[in-house]
C-alpha positions in Angstrom: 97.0 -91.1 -91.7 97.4 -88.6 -94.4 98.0 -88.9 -98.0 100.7 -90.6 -100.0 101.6 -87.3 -101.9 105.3 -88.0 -103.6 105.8 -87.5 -107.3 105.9 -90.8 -108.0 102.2 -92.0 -106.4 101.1 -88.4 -107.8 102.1 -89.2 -111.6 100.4 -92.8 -110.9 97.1 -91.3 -109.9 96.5 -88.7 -112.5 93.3 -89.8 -113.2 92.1 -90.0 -109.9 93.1 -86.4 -109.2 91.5 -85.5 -112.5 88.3 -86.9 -111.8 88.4 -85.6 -108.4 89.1 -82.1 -109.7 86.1 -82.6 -111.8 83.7 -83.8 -109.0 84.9 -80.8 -106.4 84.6 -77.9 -109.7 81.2 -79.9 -110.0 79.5 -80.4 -106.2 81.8 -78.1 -104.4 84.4 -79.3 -101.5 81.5 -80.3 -99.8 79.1 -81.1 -102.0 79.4 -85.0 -101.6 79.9 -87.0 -99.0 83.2 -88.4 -98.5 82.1 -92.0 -99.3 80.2 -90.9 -102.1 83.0 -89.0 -103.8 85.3 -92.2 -103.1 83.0 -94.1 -104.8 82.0 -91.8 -107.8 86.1 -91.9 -108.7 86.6 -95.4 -108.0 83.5 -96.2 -110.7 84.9 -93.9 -113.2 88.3 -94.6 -113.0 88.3 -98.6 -112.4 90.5 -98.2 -109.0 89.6 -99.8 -106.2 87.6 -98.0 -103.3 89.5 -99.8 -100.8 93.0 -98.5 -102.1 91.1 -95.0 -102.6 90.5 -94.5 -99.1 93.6 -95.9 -97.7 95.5 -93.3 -100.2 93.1 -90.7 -99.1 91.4 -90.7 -95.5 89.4 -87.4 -95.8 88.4 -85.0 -98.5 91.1 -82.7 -97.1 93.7 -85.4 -98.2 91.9 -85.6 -102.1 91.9 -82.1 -102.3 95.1 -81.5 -101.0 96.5 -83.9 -103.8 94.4 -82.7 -106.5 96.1 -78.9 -105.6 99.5 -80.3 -104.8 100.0 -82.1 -108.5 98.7 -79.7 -110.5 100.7 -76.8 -109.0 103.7 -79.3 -109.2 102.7 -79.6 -112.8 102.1 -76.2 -113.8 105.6 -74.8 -112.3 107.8 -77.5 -112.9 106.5 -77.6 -116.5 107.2 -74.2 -116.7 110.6 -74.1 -115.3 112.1 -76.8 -117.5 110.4 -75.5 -120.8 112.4 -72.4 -120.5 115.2 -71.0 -122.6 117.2 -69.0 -120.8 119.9 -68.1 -123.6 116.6 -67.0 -125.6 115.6 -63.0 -125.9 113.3 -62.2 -122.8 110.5 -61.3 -125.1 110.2 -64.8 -126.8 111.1 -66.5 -123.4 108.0 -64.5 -121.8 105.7 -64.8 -125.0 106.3 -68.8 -124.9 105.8 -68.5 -121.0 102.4 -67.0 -121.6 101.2 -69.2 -123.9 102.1 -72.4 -121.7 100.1 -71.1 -119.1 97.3 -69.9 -121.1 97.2 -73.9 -122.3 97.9 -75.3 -118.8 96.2 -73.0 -116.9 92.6 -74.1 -118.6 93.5 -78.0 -118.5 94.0 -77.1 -114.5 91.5 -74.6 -114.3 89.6 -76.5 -111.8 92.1 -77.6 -109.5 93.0 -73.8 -109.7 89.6 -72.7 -108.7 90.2 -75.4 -105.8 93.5 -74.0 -104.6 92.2 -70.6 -104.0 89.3 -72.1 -101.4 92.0 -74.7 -99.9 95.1 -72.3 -99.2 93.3 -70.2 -96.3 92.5 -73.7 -94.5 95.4 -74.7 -95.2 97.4 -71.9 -93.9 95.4 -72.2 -90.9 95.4 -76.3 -89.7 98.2 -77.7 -92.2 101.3 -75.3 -92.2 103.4 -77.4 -93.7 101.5 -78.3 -96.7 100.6 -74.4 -97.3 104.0 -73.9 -97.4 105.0 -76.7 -99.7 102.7 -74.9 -101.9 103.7 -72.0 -101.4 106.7 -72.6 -102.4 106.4 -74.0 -105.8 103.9 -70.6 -106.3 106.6 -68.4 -105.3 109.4 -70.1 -107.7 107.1 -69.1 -110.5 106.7 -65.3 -109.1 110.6 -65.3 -109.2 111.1 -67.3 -112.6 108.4 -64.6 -114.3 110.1 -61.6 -112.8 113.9 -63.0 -113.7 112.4 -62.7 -117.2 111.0 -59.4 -116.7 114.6 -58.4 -115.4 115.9 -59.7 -118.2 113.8 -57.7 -120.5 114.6 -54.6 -118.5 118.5 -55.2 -118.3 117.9 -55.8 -122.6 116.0 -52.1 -123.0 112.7 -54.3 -124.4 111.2 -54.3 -121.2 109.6 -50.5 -120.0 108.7 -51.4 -116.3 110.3 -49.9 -113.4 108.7 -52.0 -111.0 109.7 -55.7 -112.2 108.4 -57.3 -109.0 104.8 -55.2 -109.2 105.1 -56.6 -112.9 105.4 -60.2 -112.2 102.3 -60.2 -109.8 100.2 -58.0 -112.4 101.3 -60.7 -115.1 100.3 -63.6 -112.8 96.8 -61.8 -112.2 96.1 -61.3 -115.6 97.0 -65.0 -116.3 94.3 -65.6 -113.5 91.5 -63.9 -115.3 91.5 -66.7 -118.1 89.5 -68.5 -115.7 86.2 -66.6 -115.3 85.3 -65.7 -118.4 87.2 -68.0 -121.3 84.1 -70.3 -122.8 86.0 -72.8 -125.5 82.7 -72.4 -127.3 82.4 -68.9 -128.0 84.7 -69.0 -131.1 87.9 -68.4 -129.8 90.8 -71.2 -129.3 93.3 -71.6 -127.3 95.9 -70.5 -130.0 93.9 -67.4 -130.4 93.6 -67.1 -126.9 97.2 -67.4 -126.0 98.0 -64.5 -128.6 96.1 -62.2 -127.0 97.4 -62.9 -123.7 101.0 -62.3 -125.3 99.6 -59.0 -126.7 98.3 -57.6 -123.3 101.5 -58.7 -121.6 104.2 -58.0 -123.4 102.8 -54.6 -124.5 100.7 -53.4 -122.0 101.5 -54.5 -118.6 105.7 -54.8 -119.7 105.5 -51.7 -122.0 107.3 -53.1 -124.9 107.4 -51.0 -128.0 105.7 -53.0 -130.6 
């Protein structure tokens, strides 16, 4: 038995998945016993334990979910956001400030993909790839913008493929070493993600 993982029974357990998220960036993938974690979401959620673990057998299932909707999320957010009649630079700057706000609300089911993909590449194909997948839609979305840029004259790269994966790595960083209480906001924070972007790794002239 593996878990129900369509849109529809994602979208209805968001707060499962976020408290889950929160329990594995907390005690690690391993860090609580299966029953305990089911419990521990069941109390601070109100759903039942008995649905919990029908929905999810193992802790490979939870996580798997957790991953699975927030990637969903994250892309498909993305994707339909875009303006593609919009000049590359204000399509890529609004690009960059969506993930700089989406990638901390999913910073820990980020952290979590990164530790699941290798199993998953190695006992669950298919799910790696569904995965996969979504990741490698966003790699092409950000570099169609970089061609964009290019094709315009805003855009100095030469590489816009080696640009797309710099741009996704920088977007990466955000996670180890943004702290919410050291005086700058996400607002902030999203401009100077724009600035190193658009300027430094996509050479635009300011």
């Amino acid at each position: 038995m593996t878990a129900d993982t369509s849109p529809h029974a994602l979208r209805t357990t968001a707060p499962v998945l976020d408290c889950a998220a929160r329990l594995f960036a907390e005690h690690g993938t391993r860090g609580l016993a299966m029953s305990a974690l089911t419990q521990r979401v069941a109390a601070e959620t109100g759903t039942d334990t008995a649905s919990l673990r029908r929905a999810f057998p193992t802790r490979f299932d939870l996580a798997y979910a957790v991953v699975l909707r927030s990637v969903r999320e994250r892309v498909n957010g993305q994707l339909a956001a875009d303006q593609p009649d919009r000049p590359a630079t204000e399509r890529m700057s609004s690009l960059v400030r969506r993930h700089v706000e989406l990638g901390w609300k999913h910073r820990s089911a980020t952290a979590l993909e990164r530790e699941l993909l290798p199993v998953l590449r190695a006992v669950h194909p298919s799910r790696h790839r569904e995965i996969s997948s979504l990741t490698r839609a966003y790699r092409e979305h950000v570099r169609a913008i970089i061609l964009d840029g290019v094709a315009a004259g805003v855009f100095g790269v030469r590489e816009p493929g080696r640009a797309a994966d710099e741009v996704l790595e920088t977007f990466d960083s955000l996670l180890y070493w943004y702290d919410p209480e050291g005086g700058l906001s996400l607002d902030d924070l999203g401009a100077v993600y724009v600035d190193l972007v658009i300027h430094h790794h996509l050479e635009c002239p300011r």
